[in-house]
N, C-alpha and C positions, 0 to 999 in steps of 0.2 A: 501727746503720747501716741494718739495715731499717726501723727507726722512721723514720728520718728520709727514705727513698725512698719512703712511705705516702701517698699522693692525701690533701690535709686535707680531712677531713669536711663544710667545710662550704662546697669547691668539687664534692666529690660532690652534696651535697646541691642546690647552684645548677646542675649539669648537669641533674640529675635532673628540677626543677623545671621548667627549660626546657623540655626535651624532652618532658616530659607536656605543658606550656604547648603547645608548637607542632603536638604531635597532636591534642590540641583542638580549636582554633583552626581545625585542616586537616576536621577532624570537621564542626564549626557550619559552616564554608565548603559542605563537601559539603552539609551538610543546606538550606542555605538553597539552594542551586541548584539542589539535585533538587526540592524544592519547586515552585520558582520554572518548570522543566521541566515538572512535573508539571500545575502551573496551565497553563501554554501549552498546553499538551495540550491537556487538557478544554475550554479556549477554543475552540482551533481546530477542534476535530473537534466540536462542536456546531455552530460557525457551517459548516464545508466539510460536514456532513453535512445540512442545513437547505435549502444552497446547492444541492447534488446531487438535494436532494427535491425541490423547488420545480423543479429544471429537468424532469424529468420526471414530472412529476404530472398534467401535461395528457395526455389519453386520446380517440382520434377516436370512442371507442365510449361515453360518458358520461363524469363526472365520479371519480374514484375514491370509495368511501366514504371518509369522514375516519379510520374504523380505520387502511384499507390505507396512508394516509402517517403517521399516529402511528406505526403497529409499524415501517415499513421505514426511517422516520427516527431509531428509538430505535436498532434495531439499526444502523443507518450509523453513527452517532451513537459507540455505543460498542466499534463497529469501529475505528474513525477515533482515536477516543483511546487506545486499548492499540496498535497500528501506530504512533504518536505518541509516545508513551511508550519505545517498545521505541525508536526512531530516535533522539529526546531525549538518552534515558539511553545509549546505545550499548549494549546491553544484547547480548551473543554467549556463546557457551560454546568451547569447543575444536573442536567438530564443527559447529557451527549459526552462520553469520552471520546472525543474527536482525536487526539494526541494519539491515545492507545491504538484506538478502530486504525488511524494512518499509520506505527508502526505493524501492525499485524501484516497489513496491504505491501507496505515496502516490504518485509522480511520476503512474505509469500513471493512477492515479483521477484528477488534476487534467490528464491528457491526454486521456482519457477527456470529464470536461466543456468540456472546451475544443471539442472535437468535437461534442461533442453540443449545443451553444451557436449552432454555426455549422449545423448540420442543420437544413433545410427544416419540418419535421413533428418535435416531440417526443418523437410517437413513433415510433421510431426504424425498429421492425418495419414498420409502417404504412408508413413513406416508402420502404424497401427494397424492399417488394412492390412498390412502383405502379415501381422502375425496372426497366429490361430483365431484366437478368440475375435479379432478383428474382419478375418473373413467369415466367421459364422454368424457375427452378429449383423453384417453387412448381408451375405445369404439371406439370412433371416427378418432380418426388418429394415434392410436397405442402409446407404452411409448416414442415412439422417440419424437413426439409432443407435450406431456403432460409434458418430462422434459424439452422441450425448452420454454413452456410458464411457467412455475415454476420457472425457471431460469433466464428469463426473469422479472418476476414478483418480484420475493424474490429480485434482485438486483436493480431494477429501485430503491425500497425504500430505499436502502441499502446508493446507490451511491450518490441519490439525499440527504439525510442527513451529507454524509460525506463532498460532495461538497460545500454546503452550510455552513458548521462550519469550511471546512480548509481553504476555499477560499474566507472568507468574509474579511472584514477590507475596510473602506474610504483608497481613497491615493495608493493600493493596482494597479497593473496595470493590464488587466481582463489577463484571463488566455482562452486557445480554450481548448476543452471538450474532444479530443481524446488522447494527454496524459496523463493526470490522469485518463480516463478509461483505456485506455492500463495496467496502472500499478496495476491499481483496479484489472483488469482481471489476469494480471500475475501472483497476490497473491491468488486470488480463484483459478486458474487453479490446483492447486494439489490436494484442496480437494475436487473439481468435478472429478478430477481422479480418486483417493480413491474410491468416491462413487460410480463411477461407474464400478468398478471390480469386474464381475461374472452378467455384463449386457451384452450391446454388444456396436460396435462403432458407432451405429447410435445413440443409449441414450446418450452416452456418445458426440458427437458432436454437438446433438441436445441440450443439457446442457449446452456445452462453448457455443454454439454459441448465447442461449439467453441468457445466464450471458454477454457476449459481448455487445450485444444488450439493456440490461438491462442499465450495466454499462455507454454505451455512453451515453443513454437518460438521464441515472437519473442522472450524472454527468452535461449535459444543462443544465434539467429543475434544478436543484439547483445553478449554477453559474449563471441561469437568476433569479430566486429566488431572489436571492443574491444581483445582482443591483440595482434590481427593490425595495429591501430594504433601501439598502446604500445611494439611489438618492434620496428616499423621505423623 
């Protein structure tokens, strides 16, 4: 009687078959799309880090050496494809939205040149100083000052737009506002480099440090933006 209530051996064996068959099959699928991922990546963040150099490589004080845009195009470069990578693959842990914090970072960089595409003078510090408030602030507490509140200012709007369009969606779990500013910052950090070659390192600190500054706030105020949207 048990004999005869026994799975025959050789529909075990055709389950079995399948089943490794379809986890396979699910395996090559994965692999050829993270590939496939993984090339878009490296495409785009050579051409969007290229793009980024080329916008600001022009300088009112000479020409850059050809080193200073090799290096800060390498490192854009392979900034731009691991941010890419991370957004791609959706790549999170339980404690870290890595995915999201990387698109916030990309959005911000492609707001970032959208901006700087439409600015007067390339470079960027240079046009700040000759406007109002750039020469008071400059009178007043020197360029060091003047690019930390420009820095400051140009990315609050930057971050708070990008935070708001990566990180909206009902159902979405909330996201804290210091990794996707970190990452926001990590991808400006080159081309405040850039621009600040043939300044000194207090411009140049005082620039990260309110693009920093910039970045954390306008990344809150858009992720509360955001809620306060969603909810109502």
């Amino acid at each position: 009687m048990v004999q005869d209530n026994q799975t025959p051996r050789e529909l075990q064996e055709g389950v079995r078959s399948g089943i490794l068959a379809s986890l396979q099959r699910d395996i090559d699928l994965r692999g050829g799309r993270t590939a496939r991922l993984l090339a878009s990546a490296g495409l785009i963040g050579v051409v969007g880090a290229a793009g980024a150099t080329l916008l600001i490589s022009g300088h009112p004080f000479g020409h850059h050496a050809p080193w200073h845009v090799a290096v800060f195009a390498s490192v854009w470069a392979g900034l731009l494809v691991v941010s890419l990578s991370i957004a791609f693959l959706q790549v999170r842990t339980p404690s870290l939205p890595l995915a999201h914090a990387a698109c916030v970072g990309i959005l911000g960089l492609g707001l970032a040149g959208i901006c700087g595409a439409a600015c007067p003078d390339q470079h960027f510090l240079h046009w700040w100083s000759a406007t109002g408030a750039g020469t008071t602030l400059t009178s007043t507490g020197g360029l060091g000052l003047s690019a930390l509140c420009f820095g400051g200012v140009t990315t609050l709007f930057i971050a708070a737009v990008a935070a708001f369009v990566a990180l909206g969606g009902r159902g979405r779990s909330p996201v804290r506002p210091l990794l996707p500013a970190a990452m926001l910052l990590l991808l400006l950090s080159p081309g405040v480099a850039l621009q600040s070659v043939d300044t000194s390192w207090g411009v140049f600190l005082g620039w990260l440090l309110g693009t920093g500054a910039g970045s954390y706030l306008g990344v809150a105020g858009g992720i509360r933006l955001r809620s306060l949207l969603d909810a109502s």
